[in-house]
N, C-alpha and C positions, 0 to 999 in steps of 0.2 A: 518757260516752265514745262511747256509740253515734250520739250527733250528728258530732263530732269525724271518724269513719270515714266517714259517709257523705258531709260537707263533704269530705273529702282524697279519695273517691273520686269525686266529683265534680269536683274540681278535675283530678286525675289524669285525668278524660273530656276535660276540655277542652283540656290541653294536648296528651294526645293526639290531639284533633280537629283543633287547630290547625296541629301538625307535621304531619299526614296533610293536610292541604290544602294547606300551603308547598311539600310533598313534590309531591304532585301539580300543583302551577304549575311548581315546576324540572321535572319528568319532560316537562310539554307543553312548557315552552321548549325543554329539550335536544331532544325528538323535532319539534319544528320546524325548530327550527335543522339538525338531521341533514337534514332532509327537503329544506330549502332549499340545501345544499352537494352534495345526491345531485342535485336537479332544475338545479342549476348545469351540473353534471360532464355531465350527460346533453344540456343544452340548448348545450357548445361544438362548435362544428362539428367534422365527422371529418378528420382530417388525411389530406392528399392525399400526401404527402412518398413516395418511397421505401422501400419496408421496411431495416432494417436485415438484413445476412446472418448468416444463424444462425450462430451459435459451432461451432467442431468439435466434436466430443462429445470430456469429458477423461478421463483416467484417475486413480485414484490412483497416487505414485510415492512409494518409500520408500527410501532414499540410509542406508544404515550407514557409517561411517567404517571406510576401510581402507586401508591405506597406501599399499599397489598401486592404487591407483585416481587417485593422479595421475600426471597424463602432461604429458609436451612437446609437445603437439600442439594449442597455442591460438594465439592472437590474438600473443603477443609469445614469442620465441623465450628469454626471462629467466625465464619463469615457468610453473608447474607447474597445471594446473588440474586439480580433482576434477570432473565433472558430475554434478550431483545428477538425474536424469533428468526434469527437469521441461520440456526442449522436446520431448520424447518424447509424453510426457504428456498435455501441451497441444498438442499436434499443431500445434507450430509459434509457441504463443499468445507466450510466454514460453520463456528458459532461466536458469537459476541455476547457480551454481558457487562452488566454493571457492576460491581463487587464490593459492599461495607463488610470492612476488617472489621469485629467489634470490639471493643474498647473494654477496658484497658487490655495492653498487649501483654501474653504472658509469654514470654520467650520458652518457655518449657516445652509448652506445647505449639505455640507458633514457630520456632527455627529449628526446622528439621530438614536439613539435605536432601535434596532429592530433583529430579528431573523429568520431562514429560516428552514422550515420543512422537513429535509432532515435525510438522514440516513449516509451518510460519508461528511465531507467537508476540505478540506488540502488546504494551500498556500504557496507559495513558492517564495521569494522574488528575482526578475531575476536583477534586478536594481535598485538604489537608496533606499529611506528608507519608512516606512510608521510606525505611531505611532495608536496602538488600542488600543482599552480597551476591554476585557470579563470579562462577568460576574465571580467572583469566583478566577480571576487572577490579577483584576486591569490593570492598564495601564505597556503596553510593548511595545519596539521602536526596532522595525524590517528591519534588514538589509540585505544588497544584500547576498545571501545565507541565511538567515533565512528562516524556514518553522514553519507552524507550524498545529494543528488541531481543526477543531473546533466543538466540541462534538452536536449532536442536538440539535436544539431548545435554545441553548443557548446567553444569549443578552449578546449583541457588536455593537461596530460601531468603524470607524476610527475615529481618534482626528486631525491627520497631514499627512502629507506625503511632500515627496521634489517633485519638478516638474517634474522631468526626473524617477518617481518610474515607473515596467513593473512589476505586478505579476503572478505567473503561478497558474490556481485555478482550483482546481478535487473536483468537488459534484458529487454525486449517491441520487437519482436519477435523470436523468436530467432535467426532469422537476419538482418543487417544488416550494411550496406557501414561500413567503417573508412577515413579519408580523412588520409594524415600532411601535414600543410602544412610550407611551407619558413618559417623564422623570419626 
């Protein structure tokens, strides 16, 4: 038996000699290869371009629901907005809002074409339905969890919505021009 232990520890030497050299050929290729994408990065010329302009410094904003906290005082004279304080915040970056359409919808004065000059615009349906049209996509009927985007500048308007609809809405930047077209 005492041959048997010293064969299996022998054997046991060499396969750990082997791993430890395999080992050590990966460890020099990764640390080549590393060394080759750092001597890359270093040897692209410095870009000459413009800096970009630092961001405002933001804040945190924290928005509880409360009833009194929407108002008539938005974008469309139908509907109620909450502001979650987030063009505050972002000092201008962004603003968000809650939005009740109020009911019943009168298409007369709810579908009017028009578009807003913005660089981001997403909604996000928190209740009930709302039916719109985009340009380019035609008419879509938007349910409680539907989201969706609305590329710049591009014409829309709502067609319907149920009385009890709540949307969640993220523009960038917070302040931007609204433009109604004539149909």
């Amino acid at each position: 038996m005492a041959k048997k232990s010293k064969s299996k520890a022998k054997s046991r030497s060499a396969v750990q000699t082997a791993v430890k050299k395999r080992s050590a050929a990966k460890s020099v290729a990764r640390s080549s290869a590393r060394k080759t994408v750092k001597s890359k990065a270093r040897a692209a010329p410095a870009k000459t371009s413009a800096k970009k302009p630092a961001r405002p410094k933001q804040r945190i904003a924290i928005s509880h629901h409360r009833e009194e906290d929407f108002k008539a005082d938005g974008l469309r004279a139908y509907a109620k907005y909450r502001d979650l304080g987030i063009a505050a915040a972002s000092q201008g970056l962004a603003q968000a809002h809650v939005i009740r359409l109020q009911g019943p919808c009168d298409p007369a004065e709810v579908s009017k074409l028009h578009f807003h000059d913005v660089d981001f615009q997403m909604v996000y349906v928190l209740k009930g339905w709302v039916k719109t049209y985009m340009d380019g996509q035609g008419e879509t009927l938007m349910l409680e969890g539907s989201a969706w985007t609305q590329p710049p500048k591009i014409k829309h308007m709502i067609l319907d919505y149920s009385d009890d609809v709540e949307l969640l809405e993220v523009i960038l930047p917070a302040e931007f021009r609204t433009v109604e077209l004539k149909a």
